[in-house]
Each structure stands twice: as C-alpha cells, then as structure tokens.
C-alpha positions in Angstrom: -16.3 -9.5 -32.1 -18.9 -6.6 -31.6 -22.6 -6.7 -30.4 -23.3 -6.1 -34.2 -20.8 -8.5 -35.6 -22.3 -10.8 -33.1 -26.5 -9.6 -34.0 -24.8 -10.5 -37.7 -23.5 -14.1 -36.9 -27.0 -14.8 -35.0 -29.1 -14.1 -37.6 -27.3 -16.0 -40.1 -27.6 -19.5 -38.5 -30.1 -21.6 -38.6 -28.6 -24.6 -36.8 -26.1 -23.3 -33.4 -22.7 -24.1 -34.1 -21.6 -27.4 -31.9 -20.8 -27.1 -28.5 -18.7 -29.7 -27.8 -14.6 -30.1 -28.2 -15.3 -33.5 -29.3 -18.6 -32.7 -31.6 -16.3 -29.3 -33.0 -13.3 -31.4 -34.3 -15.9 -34.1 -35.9 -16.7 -30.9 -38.2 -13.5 -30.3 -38.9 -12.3 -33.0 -39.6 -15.1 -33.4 -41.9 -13.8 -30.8 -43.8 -10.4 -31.7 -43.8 -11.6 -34.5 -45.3 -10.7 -37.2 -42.8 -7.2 -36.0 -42.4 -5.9 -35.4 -38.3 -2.5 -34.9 -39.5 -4.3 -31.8 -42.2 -6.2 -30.8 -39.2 -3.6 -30.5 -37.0 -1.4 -28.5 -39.4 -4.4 -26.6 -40.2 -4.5 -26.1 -35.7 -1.3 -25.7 -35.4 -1.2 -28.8 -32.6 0.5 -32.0 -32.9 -1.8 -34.7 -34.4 -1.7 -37.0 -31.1 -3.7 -33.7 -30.0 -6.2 -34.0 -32.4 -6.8 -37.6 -31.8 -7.3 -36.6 -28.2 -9.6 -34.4 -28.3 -11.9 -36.3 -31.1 -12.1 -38.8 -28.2 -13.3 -36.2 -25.9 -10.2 -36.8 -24.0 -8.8 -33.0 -22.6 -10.0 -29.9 -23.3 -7.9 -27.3 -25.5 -5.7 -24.3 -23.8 -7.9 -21.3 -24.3 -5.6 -20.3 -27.5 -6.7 -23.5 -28.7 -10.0 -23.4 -28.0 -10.5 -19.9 -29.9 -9.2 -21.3 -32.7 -10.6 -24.1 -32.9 -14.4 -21.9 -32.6 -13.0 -19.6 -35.0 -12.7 -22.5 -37.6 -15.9 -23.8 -36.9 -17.4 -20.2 -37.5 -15.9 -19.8 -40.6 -17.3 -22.9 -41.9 -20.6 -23.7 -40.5 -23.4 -23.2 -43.0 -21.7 -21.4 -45.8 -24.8 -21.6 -48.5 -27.3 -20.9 -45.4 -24.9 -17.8 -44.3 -24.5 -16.4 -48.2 -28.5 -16.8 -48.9 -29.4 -14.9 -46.1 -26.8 -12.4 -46.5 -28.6 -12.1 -50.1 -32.1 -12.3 -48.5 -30.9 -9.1 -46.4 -29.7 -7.3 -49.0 -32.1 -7.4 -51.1 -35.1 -7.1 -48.3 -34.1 -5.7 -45.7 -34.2 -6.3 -41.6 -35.7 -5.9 -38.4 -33.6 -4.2 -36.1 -34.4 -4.6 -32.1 -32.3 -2.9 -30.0 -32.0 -1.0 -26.5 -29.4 1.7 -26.5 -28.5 5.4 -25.5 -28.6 7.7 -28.1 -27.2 11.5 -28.2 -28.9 14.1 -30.5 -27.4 17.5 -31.8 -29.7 19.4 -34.7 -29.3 22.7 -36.0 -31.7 24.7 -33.2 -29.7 23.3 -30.4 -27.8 20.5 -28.9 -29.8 17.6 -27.1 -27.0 15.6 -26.1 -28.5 13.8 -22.7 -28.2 10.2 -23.8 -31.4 8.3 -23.1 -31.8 5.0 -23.0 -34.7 3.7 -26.2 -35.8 0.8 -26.8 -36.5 0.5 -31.1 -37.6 -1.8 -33.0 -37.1 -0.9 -36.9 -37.6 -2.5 -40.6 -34.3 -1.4 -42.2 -33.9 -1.6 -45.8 -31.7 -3.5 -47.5 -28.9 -1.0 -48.5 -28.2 -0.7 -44.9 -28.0 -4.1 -44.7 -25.6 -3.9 -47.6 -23.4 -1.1 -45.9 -22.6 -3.4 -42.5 -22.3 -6.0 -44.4 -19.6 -4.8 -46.3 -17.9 -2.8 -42.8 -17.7 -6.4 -41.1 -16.4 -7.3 -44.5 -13.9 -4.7 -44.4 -12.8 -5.7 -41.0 -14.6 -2.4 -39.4 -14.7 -2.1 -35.8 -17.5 -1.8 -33.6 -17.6 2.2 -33.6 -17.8 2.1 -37.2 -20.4 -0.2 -37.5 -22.9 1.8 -35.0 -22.0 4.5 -37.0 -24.0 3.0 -39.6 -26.5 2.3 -37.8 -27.0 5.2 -36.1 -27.0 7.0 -39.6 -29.8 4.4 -40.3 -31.8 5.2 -37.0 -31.6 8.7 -37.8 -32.7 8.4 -41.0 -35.4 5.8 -40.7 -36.7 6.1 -37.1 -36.2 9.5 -35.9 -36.5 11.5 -39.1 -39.3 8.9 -40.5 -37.8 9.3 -44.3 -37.5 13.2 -43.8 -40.8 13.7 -42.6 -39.8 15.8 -39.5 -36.9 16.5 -37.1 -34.9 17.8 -39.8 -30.7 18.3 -39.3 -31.6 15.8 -36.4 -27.8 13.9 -36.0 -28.2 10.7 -34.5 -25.2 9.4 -32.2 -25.5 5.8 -30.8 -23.6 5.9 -27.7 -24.5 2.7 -25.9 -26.0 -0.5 -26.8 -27.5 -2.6 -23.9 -29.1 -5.4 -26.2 -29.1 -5.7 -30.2 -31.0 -8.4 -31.8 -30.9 -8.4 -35.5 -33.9 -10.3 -37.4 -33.3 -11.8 -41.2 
C-alpha cells in the first residue's frame, strides 16, 4: 500500500481499526456471523486457531496476521468509507503534503527537485480520478501522477493564471496527509 493509498484509508475512518488479535477476530467473527468454523475457512487456519486467538491466546504468523488486517480493512466502516468517498467527490479535499518536485516548461528545463511543503483545496474530480486509480488497482507511480497533474494545475499554474507549459513531476513524497 502507497503513501496515497494510505492518505486515502486515513481520511476515510472515523473510528481506528482495532489493534488487538483478540479485539480483530471479535470483528470478524461478527461478521461471519458467529461462525469460527466460517471464519476459519474464510482465514484459511484451522478453527482451534481461531478459538485461540479470540482468547488472546498466540499471536498469528506474520502471513496470518496480514490477513487477518486485510479483512478487517475491508470491512471496517463500510457506509462511513462510501459517504466520505461521496463527500470527496462531490467537494473536494485538502491536500498537505511535503515532497520534491521536478519542473520542465517550454523556455527551459528546471529539473532540480526541491523539497515544498503544499497545502491545497483540490476539487472533487481529482478526488474522483484517485479514487478510481486505487479502484483500478493503480500503483503508487500512477497515483502521484495524478496528483502531480493536480499540483500543477491547481497550485503552480493557479487555474492557468501564470507559468504556462509548466510540467509538474512529483518525485518524492516525505509526508502526505489527505483531509475529507
């Protein structure tokens, strides 16, 4: 998972996801609706290690573990996750970020990355657009791709205001916070 995937998956929550083994499979097994033996399947461990760990008795092999957080990503907060994705999509976001960008426009190159710290209200069809590359199952590059079409646009070219064939290239991210 990226630093935008990630920015993404922040913003959506309103609750953190449990923390716990023990507190994780109580959600799950919520959702399998009481069933270890559906949970287990659903795992892919033996129900005896299900049991186990809603006891808080062991901890999962890493494999295990990922899974089990993957799960538990997938189906915390559905309604919360699909009215913000709605909220930003319609309204926009705020975009806070620190990262190295690269410039190239028609009267020269200007390709020294320097590092910028940005903070940006970005409409909501950019919103839209990464919401469908994460959808997609884009990577990270093509994800700051869209943003750094977005920066361009929005930030450095202010609307097309000034700096005119400016190409925006996000080379680096050091932070990324994304704000809903």
């Amino acid at each position: 998972m990226g630093e935008i995937d990630e920015g993404l998956e922040r913003a959506e929550r309103t609750r953190p996801i449990p923390q716990s083994v023990q507190a994780r499979m109580r959600f799950l097994l919520k959702d399998a609706k009481g069933s270890t033996r559906q949970l287990a399947a659903d795992l892919g461990v033996s129900q005896r290690t299900v049991q186990r760990w809603l006891k808080g008795q062991g901890n999962p092999k890493p494999a295990a573990a990922m899974k089990v957080e993957q799960r538990v990503r997938t189906k915390w907060q559905p309604r919360v996750k699909q009215r913000v994705r709605r909220d930003a999509e319609k309204n926009g976001f705020v975009l806070h970020l620190q990262a190295a960008f690269g410039f190239s426009s028609a009267a020269g190159s200007t390709d020294d990355p320097r590092q910028r710290p940005i903070t940006q209200k970005m409409p909501g069809d950019v919103a839209r657009r990464l919401y469908e590359a994460r959808d997609a199952g884009a990577g990270q590059a093509e994800q700051e791709r869209i943003l750094a079409d977005a920066l361009g646009e929005y930030y450095f070219k202010d609307g097309g205001r000034r700096a005119r064939g400016l190409d925006v290239e996000l080379n680096d991210i050091a932070w990324m916070d994304i704000e809903l």
